[in-house]
Backbone as numpy.savetxt, mean C-alpha at the origin, in Angstrom:
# Nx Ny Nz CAx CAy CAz Cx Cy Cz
54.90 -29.08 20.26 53.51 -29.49 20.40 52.58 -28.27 20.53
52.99 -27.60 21.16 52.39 -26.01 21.30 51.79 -25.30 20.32
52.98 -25.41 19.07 52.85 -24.70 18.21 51.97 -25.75 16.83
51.85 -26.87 17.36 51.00 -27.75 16.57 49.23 -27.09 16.93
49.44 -27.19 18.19 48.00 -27.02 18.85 47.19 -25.54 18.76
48.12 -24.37 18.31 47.84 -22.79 17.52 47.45 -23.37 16.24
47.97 -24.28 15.41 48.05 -24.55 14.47 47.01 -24.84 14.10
46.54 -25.92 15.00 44.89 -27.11 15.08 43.83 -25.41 15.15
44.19 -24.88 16.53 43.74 -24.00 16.60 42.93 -22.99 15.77
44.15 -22.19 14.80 43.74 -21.56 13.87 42.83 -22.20 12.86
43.59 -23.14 12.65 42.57 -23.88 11.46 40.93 -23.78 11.17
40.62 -24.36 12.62 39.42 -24.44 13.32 38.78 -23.06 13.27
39.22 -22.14 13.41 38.70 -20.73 13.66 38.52 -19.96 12.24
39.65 -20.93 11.26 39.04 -20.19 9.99 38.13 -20.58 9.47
37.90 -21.99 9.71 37.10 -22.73 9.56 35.53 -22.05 9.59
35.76 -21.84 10.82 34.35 -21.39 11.16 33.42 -20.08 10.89
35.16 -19.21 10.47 34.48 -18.19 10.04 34.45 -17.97 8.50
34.70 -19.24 7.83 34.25 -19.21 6.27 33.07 -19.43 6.34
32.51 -20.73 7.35 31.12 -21.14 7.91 30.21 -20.36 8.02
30.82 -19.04 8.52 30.14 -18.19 8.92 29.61 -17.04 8.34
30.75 -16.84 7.29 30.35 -16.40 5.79 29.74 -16.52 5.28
29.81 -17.96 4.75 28.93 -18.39 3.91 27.22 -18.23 4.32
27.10 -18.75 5.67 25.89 -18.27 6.03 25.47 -17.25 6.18
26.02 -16.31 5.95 25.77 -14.87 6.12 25.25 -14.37 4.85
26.21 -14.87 4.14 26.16 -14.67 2.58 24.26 -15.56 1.92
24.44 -16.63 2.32 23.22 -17.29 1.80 22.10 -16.58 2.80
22.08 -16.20 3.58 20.72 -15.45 4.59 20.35 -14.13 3.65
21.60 -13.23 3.35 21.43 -12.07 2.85 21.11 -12.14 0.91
20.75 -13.48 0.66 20.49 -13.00 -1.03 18.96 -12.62 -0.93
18.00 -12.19 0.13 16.82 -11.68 -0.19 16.76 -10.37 0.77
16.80 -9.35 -0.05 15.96 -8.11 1.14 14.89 -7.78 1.53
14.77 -7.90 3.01 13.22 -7.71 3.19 13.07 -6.90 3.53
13.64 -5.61 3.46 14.25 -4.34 4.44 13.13 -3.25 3.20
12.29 -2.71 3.67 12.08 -1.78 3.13 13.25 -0.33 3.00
13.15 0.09 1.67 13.97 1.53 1.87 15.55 1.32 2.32
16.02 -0.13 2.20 17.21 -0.54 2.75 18.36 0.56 2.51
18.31 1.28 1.68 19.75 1.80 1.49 19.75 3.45 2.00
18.10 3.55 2.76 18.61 4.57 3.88 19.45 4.55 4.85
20.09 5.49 5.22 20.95 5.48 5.89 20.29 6.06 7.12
20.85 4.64 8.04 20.03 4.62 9.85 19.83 5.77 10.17
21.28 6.45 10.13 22.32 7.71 10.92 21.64 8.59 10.47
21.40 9.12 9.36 21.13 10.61 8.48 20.08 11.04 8.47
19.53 12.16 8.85 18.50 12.44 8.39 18.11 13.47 6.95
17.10 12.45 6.52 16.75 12.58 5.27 15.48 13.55 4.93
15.45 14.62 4.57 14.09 15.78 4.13 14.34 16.25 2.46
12.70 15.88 2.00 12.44 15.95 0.74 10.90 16.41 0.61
11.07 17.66 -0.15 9.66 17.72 -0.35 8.77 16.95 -1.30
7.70 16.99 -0.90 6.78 15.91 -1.59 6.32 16.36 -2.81
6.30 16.15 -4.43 6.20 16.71 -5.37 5.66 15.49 -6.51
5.08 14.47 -5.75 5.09 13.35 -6.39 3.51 13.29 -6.80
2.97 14.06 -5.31 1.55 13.44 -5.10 0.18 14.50 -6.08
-0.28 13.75 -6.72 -1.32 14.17 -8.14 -2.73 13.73 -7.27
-3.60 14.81 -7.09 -4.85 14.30 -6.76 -5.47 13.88 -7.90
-6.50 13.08 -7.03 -7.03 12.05 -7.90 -7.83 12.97 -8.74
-8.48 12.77 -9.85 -9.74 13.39 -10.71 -10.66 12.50 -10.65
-11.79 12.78 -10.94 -12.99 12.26 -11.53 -12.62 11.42 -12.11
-13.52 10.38 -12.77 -13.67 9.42 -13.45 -15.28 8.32 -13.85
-14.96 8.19 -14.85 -16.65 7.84 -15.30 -16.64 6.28 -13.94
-17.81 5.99 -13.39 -18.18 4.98 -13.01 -17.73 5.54 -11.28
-17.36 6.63 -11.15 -17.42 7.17 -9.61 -18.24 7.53 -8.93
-18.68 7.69 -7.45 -19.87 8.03 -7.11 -19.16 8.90 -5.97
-20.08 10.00 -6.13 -19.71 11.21 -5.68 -21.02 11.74 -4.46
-20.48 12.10 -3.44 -21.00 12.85 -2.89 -21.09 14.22 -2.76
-22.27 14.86 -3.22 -22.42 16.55 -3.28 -23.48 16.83 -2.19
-22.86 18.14 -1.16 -23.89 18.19 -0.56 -23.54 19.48 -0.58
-24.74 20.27 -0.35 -24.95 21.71 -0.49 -25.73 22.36 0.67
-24.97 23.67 1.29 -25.90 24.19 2.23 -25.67 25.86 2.07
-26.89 26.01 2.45 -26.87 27.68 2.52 -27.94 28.15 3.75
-28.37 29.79 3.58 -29.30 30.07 4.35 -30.69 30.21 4.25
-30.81 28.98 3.04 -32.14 29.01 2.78 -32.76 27.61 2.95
-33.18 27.24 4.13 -33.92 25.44 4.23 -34.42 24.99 3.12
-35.37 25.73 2.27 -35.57 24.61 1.43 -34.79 24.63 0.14
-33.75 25.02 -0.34 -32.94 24.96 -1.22 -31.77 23.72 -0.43
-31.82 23.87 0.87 -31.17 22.42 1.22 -31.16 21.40 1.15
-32.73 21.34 1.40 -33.82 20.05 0.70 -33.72 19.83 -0.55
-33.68 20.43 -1.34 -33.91 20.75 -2.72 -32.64 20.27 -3.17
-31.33 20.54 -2.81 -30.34 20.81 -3.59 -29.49 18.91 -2.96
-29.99 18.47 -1.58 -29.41 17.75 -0.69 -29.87 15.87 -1.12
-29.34 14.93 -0.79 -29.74 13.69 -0.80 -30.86 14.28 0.68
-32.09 13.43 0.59 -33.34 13.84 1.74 -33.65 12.49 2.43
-33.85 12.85 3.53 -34.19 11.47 4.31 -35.65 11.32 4.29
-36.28 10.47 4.13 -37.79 10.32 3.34 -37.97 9.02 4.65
-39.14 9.84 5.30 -40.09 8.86 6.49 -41.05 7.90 5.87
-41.09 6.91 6.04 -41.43 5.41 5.90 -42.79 5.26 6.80
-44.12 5.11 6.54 -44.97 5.23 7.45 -45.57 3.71 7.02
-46.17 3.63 8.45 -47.72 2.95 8.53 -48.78 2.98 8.32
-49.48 2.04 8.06 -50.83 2.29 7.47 -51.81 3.42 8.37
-51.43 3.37 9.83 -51.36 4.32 10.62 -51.65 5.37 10.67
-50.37 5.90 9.71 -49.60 7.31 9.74 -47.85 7.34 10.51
-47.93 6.05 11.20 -46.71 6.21 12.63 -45.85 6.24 11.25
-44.35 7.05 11.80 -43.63 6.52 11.05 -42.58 5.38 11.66
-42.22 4.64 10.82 -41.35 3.03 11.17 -39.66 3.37 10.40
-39.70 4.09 9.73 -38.20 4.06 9.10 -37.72 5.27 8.57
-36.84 5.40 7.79 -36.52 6.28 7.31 -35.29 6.28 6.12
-35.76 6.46 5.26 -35.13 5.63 3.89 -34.11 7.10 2.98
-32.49 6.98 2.74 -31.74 8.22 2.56 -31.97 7.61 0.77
-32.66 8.49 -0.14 -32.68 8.20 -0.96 -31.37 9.32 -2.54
-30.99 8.60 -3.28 -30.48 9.33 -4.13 -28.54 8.99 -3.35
-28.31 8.59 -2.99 -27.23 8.33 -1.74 -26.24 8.86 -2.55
-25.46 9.40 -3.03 -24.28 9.91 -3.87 -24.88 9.94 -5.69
-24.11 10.26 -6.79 -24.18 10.63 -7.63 -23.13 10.05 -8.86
-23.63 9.20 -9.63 -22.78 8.22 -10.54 -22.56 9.17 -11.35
-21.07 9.15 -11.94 -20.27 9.45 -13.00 -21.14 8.25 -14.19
-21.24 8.92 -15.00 -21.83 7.99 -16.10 -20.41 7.85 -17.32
-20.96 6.76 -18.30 -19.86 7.17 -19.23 -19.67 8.39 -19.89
-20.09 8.87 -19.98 -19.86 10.51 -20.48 -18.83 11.41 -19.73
-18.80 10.72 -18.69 -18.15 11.63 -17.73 -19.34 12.69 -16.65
-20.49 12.95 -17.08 -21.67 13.45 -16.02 -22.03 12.83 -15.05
-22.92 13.88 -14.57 -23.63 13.77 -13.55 -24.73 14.08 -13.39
-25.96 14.08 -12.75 -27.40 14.07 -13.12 -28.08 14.89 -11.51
-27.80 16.18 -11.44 -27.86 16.65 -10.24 -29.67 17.74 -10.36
-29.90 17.72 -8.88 -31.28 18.41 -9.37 -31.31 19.71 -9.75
-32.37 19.90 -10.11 -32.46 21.42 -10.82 -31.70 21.25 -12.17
-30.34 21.52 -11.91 -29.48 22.03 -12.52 -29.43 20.93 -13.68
-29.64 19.88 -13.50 -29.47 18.52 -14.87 -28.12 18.20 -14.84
-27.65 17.86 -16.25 -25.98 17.06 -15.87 -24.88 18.24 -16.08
-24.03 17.88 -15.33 -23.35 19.07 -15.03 -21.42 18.04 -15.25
-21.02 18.34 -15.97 -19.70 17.17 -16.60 -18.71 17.73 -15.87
-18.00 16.63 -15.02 -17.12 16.24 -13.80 -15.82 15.48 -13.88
-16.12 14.89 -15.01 -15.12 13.61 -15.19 -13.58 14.33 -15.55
-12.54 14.26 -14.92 -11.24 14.86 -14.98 -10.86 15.67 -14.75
-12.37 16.42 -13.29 -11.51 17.35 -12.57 -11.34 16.93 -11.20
-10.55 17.74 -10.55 -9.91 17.35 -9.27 -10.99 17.56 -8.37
-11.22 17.14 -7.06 -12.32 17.41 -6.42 -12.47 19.32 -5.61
-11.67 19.76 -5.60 -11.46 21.19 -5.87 -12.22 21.68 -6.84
-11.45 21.68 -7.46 -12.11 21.84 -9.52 -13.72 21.58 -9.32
-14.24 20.41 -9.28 -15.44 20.24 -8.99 -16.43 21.02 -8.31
-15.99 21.17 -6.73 -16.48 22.13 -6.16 -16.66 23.58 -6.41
-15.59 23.85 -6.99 -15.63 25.60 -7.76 -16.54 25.27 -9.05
-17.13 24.37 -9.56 -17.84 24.41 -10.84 -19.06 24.19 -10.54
-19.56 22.91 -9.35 -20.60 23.01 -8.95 -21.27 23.98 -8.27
-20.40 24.77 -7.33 -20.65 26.35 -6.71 -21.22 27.36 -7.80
-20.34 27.05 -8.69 -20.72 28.37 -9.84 -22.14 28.13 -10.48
-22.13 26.97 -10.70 -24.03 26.20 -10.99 -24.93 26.20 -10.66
-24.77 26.06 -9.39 -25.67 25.89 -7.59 -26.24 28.10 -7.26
-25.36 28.71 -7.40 -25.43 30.01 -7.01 -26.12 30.70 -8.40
-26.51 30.22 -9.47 -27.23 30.81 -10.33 -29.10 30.33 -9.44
-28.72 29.51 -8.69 -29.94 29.45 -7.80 -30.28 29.32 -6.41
-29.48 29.87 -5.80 -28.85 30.03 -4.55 -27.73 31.07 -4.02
-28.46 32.06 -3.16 -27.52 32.72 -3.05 -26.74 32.09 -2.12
-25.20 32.24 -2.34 -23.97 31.93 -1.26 -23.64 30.51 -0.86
-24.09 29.98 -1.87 -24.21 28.20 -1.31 -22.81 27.99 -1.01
-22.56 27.02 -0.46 -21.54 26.31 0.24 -21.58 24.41 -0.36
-20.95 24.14 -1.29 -20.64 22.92 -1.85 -19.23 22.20 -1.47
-19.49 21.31 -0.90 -18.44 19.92 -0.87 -18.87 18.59 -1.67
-17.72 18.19 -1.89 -17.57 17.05 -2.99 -16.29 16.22 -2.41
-17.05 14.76 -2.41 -16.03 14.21 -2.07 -16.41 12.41 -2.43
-15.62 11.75 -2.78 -15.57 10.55 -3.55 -16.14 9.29 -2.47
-17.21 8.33 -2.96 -17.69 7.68 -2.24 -17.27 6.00 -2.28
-16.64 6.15 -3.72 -15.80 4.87 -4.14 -14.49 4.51 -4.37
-13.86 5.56 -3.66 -12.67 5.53 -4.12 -11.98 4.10 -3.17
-11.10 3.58 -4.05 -11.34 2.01 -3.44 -9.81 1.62 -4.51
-9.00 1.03 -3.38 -7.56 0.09 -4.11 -7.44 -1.34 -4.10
-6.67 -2.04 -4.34 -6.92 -3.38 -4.61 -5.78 -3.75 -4.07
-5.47 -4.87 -3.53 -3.96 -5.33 -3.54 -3.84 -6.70 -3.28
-3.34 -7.38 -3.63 -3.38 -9.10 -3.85 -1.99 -9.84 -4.13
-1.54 -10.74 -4.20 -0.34 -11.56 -4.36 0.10 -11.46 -2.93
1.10 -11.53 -2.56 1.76 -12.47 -1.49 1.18 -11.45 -0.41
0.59 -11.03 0.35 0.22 -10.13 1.36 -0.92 -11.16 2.30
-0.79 -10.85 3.51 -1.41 -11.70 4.30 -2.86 -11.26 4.55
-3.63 -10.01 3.96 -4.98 -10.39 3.52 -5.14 -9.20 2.25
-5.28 -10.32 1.23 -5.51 -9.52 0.22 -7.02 -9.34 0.21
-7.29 -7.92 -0.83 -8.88 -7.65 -0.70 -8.82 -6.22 -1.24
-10.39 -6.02 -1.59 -10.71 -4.55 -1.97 -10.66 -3.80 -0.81
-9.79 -2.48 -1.02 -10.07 -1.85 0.51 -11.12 -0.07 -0.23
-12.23 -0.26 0.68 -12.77 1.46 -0.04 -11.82 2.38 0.92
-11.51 3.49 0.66 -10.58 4.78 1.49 -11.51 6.17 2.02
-11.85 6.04 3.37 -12.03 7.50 3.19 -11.25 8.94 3.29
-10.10 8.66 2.86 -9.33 9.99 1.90 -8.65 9.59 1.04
-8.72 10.93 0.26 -8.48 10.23 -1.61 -6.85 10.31 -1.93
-6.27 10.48 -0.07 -4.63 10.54 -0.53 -4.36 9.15 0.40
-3.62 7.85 -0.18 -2.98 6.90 0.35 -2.07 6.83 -0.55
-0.46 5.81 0.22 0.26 5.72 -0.78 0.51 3.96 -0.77
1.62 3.82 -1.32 1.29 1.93 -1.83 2.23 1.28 -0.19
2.81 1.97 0.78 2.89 1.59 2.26 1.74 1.64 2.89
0.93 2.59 2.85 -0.58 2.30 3.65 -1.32 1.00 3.05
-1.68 1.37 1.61 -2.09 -0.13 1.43 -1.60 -0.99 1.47
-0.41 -1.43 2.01 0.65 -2.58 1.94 -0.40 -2.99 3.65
-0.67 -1.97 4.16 -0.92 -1.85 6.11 -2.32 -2.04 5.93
-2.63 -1.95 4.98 -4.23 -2.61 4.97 -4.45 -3.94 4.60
-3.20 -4.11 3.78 -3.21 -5.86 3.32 -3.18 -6.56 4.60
-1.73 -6.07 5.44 -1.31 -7.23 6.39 0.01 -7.23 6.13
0.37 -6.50 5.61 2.06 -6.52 4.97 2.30 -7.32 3.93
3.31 -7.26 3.18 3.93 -9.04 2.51 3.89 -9.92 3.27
4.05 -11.31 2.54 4.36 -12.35 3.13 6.39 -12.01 3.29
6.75 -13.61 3.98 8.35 -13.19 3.34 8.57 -14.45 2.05
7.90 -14.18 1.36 7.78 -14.83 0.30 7.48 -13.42 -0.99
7.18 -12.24 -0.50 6.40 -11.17 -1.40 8.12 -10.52 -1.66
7.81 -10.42 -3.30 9.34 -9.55 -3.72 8.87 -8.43 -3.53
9.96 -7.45 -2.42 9.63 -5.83 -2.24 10.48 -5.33 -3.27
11.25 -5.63 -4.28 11.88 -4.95 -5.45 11.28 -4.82 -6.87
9.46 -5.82 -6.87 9.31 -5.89 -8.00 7.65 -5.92 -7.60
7.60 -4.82 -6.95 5.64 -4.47 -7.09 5.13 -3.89 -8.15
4.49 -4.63 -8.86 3.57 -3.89 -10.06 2.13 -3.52 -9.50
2.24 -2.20 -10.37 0.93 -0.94 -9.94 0.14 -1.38 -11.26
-1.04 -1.17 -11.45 -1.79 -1.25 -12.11 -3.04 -0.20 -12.50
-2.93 1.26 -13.01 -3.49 1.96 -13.14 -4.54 2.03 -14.32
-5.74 3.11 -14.27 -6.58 3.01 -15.16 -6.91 4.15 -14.94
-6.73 4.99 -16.20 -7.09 6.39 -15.96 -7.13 7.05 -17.83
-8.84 7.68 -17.77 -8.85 8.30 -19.08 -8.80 7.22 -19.93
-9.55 5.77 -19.91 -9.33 4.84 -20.79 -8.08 4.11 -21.08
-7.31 4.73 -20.25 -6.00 3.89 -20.69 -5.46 3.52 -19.18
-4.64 1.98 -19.91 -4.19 1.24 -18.78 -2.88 1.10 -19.09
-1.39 1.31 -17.58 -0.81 1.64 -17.38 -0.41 0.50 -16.22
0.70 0.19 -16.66 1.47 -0.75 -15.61 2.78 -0.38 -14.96
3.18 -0.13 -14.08 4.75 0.10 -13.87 5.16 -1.18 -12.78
6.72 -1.13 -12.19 6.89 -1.95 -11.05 7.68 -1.03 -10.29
7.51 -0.96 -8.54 8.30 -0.43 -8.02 8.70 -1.11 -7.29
9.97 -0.71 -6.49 11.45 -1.08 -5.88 11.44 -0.54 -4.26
10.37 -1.37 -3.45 10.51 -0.69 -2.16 11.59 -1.00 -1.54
12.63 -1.52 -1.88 13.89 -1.72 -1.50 14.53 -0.40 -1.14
14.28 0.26 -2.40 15.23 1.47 -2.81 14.45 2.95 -2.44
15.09 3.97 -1.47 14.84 5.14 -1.24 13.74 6.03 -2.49
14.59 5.90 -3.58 13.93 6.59 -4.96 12.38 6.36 -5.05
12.02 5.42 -4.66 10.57 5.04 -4.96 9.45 5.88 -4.39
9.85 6.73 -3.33 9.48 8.04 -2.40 8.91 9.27 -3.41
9.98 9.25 -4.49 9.47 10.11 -5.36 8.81 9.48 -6.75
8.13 8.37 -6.74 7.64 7.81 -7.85 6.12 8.75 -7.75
5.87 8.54 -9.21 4.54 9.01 -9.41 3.34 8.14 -9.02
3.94 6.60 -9.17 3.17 5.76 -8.37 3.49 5.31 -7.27
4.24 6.33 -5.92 3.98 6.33 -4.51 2.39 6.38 -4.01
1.95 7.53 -4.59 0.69 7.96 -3.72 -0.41 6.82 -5.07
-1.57 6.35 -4.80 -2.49 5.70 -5.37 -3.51 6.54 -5.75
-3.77 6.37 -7.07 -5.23 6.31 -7.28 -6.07 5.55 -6.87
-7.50 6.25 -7.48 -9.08 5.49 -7.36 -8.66 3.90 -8.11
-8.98 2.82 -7.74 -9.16 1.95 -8.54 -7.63 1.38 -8.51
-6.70 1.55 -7.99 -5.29 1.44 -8.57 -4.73 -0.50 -8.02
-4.70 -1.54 -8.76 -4.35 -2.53 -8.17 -2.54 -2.44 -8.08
-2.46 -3.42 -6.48 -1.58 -3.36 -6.05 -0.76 -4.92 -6.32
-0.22 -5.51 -6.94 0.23 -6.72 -6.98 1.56 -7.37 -6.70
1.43 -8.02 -5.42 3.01 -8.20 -4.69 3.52 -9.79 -5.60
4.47 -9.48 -6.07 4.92 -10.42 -7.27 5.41 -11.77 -5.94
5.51 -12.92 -6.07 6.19 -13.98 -5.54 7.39 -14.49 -5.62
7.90 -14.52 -4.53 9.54 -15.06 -5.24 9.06 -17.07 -5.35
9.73 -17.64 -5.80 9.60 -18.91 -5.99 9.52 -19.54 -4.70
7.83 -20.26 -3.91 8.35 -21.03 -2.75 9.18 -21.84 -2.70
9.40 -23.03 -3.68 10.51 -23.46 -3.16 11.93 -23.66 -3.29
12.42 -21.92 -3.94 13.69 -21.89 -4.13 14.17 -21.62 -2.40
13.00 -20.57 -2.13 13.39 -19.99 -1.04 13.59 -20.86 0.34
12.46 -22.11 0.23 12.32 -23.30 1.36 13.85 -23.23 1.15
14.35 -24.15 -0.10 15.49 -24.92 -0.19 16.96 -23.73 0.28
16.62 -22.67 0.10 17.47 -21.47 0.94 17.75 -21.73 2.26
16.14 -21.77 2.53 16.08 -21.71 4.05 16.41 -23.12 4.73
16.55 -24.09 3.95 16.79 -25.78 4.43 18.77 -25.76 4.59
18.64 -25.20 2.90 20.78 -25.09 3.02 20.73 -24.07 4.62
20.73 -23.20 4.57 20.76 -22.18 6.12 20.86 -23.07 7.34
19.92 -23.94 7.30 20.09 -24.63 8.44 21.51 -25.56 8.55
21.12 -26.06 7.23 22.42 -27.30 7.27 23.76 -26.32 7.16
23.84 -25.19 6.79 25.08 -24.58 6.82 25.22 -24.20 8.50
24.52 -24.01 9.15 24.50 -23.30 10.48 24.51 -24.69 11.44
24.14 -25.86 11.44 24.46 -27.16 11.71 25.87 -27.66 11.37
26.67 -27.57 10.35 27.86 -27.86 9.91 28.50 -27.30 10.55
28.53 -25.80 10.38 29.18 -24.94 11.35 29.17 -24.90 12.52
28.53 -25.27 13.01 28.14 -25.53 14.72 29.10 -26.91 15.11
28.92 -27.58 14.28 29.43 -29.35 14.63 30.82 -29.04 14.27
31.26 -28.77 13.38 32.52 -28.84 13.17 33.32 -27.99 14.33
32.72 -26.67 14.66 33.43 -25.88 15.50 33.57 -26.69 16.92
32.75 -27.38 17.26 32.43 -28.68 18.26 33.63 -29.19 18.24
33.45 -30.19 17.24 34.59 -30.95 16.79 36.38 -30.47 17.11
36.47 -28.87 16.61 37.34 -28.80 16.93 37.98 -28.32 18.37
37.03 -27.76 19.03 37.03 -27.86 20.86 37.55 -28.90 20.93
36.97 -29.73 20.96 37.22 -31.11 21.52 38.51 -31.89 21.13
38.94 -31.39 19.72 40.40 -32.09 19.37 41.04 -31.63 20.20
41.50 -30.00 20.32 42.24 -29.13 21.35 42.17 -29.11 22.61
40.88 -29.51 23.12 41.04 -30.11 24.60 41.60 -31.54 24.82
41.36 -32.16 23.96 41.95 -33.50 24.04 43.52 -33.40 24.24
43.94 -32.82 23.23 45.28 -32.71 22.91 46.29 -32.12 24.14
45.40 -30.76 24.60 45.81 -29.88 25.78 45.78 -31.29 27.14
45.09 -32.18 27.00 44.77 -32.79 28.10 45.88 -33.74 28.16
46.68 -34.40 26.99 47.70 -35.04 26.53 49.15 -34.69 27.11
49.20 -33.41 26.54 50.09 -32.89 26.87 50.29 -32.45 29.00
49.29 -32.11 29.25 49.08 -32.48 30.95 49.69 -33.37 31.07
């Protein structure tokens, strides 16, 4: 009888751990694991060789501001804050006129004094060393910064708030904007994000694999100006019906393992 009741025993225990398999097995056909196949333990160092600053581009608006040691070449050269008066004289406001500087289709720009001065496809570096060199044919020693007033990503599909986000720095990569969405849903495939670029008239699609380590060094890690982000969907209701079998597999398994307690105590109680 003993050796009946190892018997009942075992049964029961394989039972449960096919049960247990299987549910293991059906939980794990989706990864939600970013970067999953890093390894916990290791530490991992790579230099960064991926990241391309952004350039110019027609339909950008740029901020140039210029200073030196001469006040009114500041005025002159600067967006000016212009006082708003009363019939009075009082003044009531104060209105920043000229507020940044549109890339036109040409690729220019329409700056004072100097007239259009063509921007479109250089780096904001680049820019600054060209506008300096422009600015100092009428100014001694000027001091020019340039820096992007629209630079702005997109990201939409399964993320819990999709939307235009503007950036103020022109380096993010497609994890920050994932942190501006709200994350994925767990409905958002992290193995099949399509980027959506536009650069120099031409449009450019890829998909990346935040599953996978490699994607660290994609060229579309870091984002451009303009760059949409689109988190693809896995099917809602393959995944419900995933998540419905899960239960009923983890219910089966539960009851049956029940079930077999209870034969073996019975039996043990018999034999008493």
């Amino acid at each position: 009888m003993k050796k009946k009741i190892d018997r009942l025993h075992q049964t029961n225990l394989r039972i449960s751990v096919v049960l247990l398999a299987l549910l293991i097995v059906s939980c794990s056909q989706r990864n939600l694991v970013y970067f999953s196949d890093l390894q916990s333990s290791a530490k991992n160092e790579s230099p960064i060789r991926n990241y391309a600053q952004p350039t110019i581009q027609p339909d950008d608006i740029l901020s140039v501001s210029v200073s030196s040691l001469n006040p009114e070449s500041n005025v002159l050269f600067n967006n000016v804050i212009l006082p708003t008066t009363a019939n009075s004289g009082q003044v009531i406001a104060a209105t920043k006129v000229n507020e940044g500087y549109l890339v036109d289709k040409g690729g220019f720009i329409n700056f004072p004094v100097i007239g259009k001065v063509m921007l479109a496809g250089l780096t904001k570096e680049q820019a600054i060393e060209k506008m300096t060199n422009e600015i100092k044919v009428h100014v001694k020693n000027p001091i020019v910064n340039v820096r992007f007033l629209n630079f702005k990503i997109t990201v939409i599909g399964e993320v819990n708030q999709p939307s235009t986000f503007t950036i103020d720095t022109e380096k993010i990569n497609v994890l920050e904007a994932l942190g501006l969405a709200g994350d994925m849903t767990a409905y958002g495939r992290r193995e099949n994000v399509l980027i959506i670029r536009e650069q120099q008239g031409v449009r450019r699609t890829t998909r990346i694999n935040l599953n996978n380590k490699e994607v660290l060094n994609s060229p579309y890690f870091y984002l451009q100006q303009n760059d949409i982000v689109y988190v693809e969907p896995h099917n809602r209701e393959k995944v419900a019906e995933t998540a419905a079998g899960n239960r009923y597999i983890a219910l089966w398994g539960t009851l049956i393992s029940t079930l077999g307690f209870v034969a073996i105590t019975l039996i043990n109680e018999r034999n008493n």
